[in-house]
C-alpha positions in Angstrom: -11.5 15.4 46.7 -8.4 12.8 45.9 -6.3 12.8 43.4 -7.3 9.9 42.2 -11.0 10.5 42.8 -10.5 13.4 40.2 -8.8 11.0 37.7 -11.6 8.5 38.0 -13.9 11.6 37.3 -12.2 12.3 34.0 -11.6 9.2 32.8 -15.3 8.4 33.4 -15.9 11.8 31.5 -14.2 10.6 28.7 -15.7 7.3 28.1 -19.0 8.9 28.9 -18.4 11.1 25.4 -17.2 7.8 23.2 -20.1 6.4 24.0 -22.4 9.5 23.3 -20.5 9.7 19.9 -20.6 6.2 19.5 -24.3 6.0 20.1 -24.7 9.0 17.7 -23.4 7.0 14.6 -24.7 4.0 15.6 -28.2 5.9 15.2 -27.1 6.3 11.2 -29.2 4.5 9.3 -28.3 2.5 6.5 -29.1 4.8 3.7 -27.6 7.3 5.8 -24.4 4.7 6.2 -24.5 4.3 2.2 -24.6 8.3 1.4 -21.8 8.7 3.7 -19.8 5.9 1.8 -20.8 6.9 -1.3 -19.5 11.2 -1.0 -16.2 9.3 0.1 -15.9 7.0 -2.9 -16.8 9.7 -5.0 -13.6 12.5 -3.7 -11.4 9.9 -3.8 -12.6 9.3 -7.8 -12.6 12.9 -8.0 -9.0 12.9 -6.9 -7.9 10.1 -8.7 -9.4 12.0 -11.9 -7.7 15.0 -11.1 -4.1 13.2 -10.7 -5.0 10.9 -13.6 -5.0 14.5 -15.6 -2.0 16.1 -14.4 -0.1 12.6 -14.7 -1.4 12.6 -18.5 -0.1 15.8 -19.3 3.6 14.8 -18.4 3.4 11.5 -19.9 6.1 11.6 -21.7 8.3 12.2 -18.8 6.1 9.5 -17.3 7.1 6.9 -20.0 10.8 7.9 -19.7 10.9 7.3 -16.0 9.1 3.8 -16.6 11.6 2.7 -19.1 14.5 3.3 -17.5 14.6 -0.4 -15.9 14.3 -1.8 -19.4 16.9 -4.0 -20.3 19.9 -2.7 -22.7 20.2 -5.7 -24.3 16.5 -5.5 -25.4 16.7 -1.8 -26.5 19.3 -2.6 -28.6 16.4 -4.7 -30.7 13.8 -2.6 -30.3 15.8 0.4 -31.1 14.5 2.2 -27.6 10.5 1.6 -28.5 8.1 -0.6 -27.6 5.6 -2.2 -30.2 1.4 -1.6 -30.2 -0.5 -3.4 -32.4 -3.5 -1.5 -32.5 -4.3 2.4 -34.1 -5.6 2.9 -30.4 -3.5 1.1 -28.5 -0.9 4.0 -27.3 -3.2 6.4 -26.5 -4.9 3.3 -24.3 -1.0 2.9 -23.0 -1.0 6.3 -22.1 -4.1 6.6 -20.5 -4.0 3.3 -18.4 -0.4 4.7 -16.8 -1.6 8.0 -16.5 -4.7 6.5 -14.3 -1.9 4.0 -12.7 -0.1 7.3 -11.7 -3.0 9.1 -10.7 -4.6 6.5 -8.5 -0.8 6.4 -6.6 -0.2 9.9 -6.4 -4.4 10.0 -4.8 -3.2 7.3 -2.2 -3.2 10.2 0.4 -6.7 11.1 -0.4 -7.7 7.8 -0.7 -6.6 6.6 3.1 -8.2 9.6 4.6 -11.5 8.6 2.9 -11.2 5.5 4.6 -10.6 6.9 7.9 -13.1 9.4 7.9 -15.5 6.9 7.1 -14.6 4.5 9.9 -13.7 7.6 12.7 -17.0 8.0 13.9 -17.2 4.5 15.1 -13.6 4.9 16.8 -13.1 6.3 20.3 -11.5 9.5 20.6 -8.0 8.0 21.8 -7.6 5.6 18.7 -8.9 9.0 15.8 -5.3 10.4 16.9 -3.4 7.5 15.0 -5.1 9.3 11.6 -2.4 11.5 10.6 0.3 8.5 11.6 -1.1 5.5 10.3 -2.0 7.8 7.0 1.9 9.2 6.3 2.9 6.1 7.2 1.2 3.8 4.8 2.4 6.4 2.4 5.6 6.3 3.0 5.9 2.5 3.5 4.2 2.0 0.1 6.9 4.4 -1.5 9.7 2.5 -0.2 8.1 -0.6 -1.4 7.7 0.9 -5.0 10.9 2.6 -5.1 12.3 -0.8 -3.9 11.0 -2.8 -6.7 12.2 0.1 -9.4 15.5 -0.5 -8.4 15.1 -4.4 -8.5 12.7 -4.5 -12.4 15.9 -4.5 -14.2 17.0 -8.6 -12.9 13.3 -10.1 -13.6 12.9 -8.3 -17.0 16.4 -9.0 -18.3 16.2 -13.3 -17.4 12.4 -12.8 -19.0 13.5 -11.4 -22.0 17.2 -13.6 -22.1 14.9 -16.7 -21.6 13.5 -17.3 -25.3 16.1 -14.7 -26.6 17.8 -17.8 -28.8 14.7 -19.1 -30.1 12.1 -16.4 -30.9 12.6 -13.2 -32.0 11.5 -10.4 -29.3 8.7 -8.1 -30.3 7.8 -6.1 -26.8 4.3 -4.8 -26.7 3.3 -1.9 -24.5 0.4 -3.0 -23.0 2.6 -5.8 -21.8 5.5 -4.3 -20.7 3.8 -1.3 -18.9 1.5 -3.9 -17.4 4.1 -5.9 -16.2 6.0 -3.0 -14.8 2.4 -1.7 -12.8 2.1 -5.0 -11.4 5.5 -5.5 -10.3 5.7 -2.2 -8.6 2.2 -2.0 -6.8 3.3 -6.1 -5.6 6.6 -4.3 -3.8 4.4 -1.4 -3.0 1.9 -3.5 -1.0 3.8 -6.2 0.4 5.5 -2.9 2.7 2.4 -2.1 3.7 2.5 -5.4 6.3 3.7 -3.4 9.6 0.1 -1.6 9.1 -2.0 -4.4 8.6 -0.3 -6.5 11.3 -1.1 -3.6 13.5 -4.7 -3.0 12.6 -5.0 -6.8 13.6 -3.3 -6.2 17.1 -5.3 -3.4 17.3 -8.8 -5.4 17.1 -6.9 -8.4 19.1 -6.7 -10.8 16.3 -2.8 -10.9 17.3 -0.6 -9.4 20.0 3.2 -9.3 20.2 3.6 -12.2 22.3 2.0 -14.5 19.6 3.7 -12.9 17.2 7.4 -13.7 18.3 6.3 -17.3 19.2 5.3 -18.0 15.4 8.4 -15.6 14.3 10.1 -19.0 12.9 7.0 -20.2 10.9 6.1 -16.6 9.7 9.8 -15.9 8.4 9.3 -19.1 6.5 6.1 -18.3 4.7 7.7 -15.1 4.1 10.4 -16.6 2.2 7.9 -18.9 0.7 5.8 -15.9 -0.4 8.4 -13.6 -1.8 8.8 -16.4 -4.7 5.1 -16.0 -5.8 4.3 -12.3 -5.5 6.8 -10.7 -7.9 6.3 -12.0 -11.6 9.5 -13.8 -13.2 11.6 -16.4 -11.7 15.1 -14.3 -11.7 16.8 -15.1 -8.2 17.5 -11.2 -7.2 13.9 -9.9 -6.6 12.4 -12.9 -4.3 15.3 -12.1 -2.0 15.1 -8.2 -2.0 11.4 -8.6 -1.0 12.7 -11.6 1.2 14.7 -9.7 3.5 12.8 -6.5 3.0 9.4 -8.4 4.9 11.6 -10.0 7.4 13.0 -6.9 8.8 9.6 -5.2 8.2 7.8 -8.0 10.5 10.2 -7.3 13.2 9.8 -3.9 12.8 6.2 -4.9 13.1 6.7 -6.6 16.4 8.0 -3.3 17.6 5.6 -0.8 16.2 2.9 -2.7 17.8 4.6 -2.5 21.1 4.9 0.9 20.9 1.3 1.9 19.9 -1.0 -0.6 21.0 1.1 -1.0 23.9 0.8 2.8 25.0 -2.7 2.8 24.5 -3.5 -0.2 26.4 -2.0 1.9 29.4 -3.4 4.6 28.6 -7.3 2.9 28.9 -6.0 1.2 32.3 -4.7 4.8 33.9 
């Protein structure tokens, strides 16, 4: 037998078995669909609990690392405290960061839910990218968060430097703690583009040819975008998240290339 007789054999093999395993949870029924999806909602709650717990138990540490982009120049009014206004209100501080910590310390747990819910519909070449796309995501929203940590000090001080000469400041938790959530899970997202850009090549909604054809266009609603997503209108954080998206859709460009690129000669050979 030929060579390439033999590799016709295998490859034929192989797509023989995807389809066997795509047949096989295809035959799911719905209720069988909805118990599957619901076991994976509830471990990632279960791990989001469990996180939520531990971050709770070192929330003071937890409130100390949040505050360390607040403003000197409104600590020196505050006297290093924020105000609640409520009998309840800091133990509802507390607990809504701890939760916030919990559900990004889970994000792990979380993405592997996701995959193992959409696997079984996958072929076999495309459940190896798990492990990847999963760290990845991981790390890429990390860099994102610890991106806009470094950058909450510029939005917060021209927020609070704004009115500073006509009212007097009285800083809430619930405000500043939500302000500081949002901001960082905005950052923490907007990383996460080189993954969504190649989920979409990956299902052929966009390839890299189209991609560096509309670079121009895309750059500019980038830069257009950047202005809206982080809260405040201080000039520093619209161009850290600026640049940061412009390099990550070029890095896009090339990460798509890379994988969906291999794979596609890896279906043809």
């Amino acid at each position: 037998m030929a060579t390439g007789d033999l590799d016709q054999l295998v490859y034929d093999y192989r797509a023989d078995e995807d389809e066997e395993e795509n047949e096989d949870f295809s035959m799911m029924t719905l209720m069988e669909h909805l118990e599957e999806l619901r076991w994976r909602i509830l471990k990632s709650l279960l791990a989001v609990t469990i996180f939520s717990i531990v971050a709770f138990i070192f929330r003071d540490q937890l409130i100390a690392l949040l505050m360390g982009p607040f403003p000197k120049m409104a600590a020196s009014v505050t006297h290093g405290k924020l105000v609640v206004t409520g009998i309840a209100e800091g133990f509802t501080v507390f607990l809504l960061i701890s939760v916030f910590a919990g559900l990004i310390a889970s994000l792990p747990v979380i993405l592997y839910q996701i995959w193992a819910f959409i696997a079984p519909g996958l072929r076999q070449g495309e459940r190896k990218y798990a492990v990847p796309f999963i760290v990845l995501g991981v790390v890429l929203f990390a860099a994102g968060a610890s991106l806009g940590y470094v950058v909450l000090n510029y939005p917060l001080e021209w927020l609070l430097s704004f009115g500073a000469n006509s009212f007097t400041e009285m800083i809430s938790a619930n405000s500043y703690f939500s302000f500081v959530a949002f901001f960082l899970l905005a950052f923490g997202l907007a990383f996460e583009l080189p993954l969504v850009l190649t989920f979409m090549a990956k299902v052929g909604w966009v390839n890299t040819d189209m991609l560096k054809k509309k670079r121009k266009v895309a750059h500019v609603g980038i830069w257009i975008a950047s202005c809206f997503i982080t809260p405040g209108a201080d000039l520093y954080s619209p161009i850290f998240i600026g640049v940061s998206l412009s390099l990550l859709y070029e890095l896009s460009i090339l990460f798509i290339h890379l994988v969906v690129g291999k794979q596609a000669a890896e279906d043809v050979s």
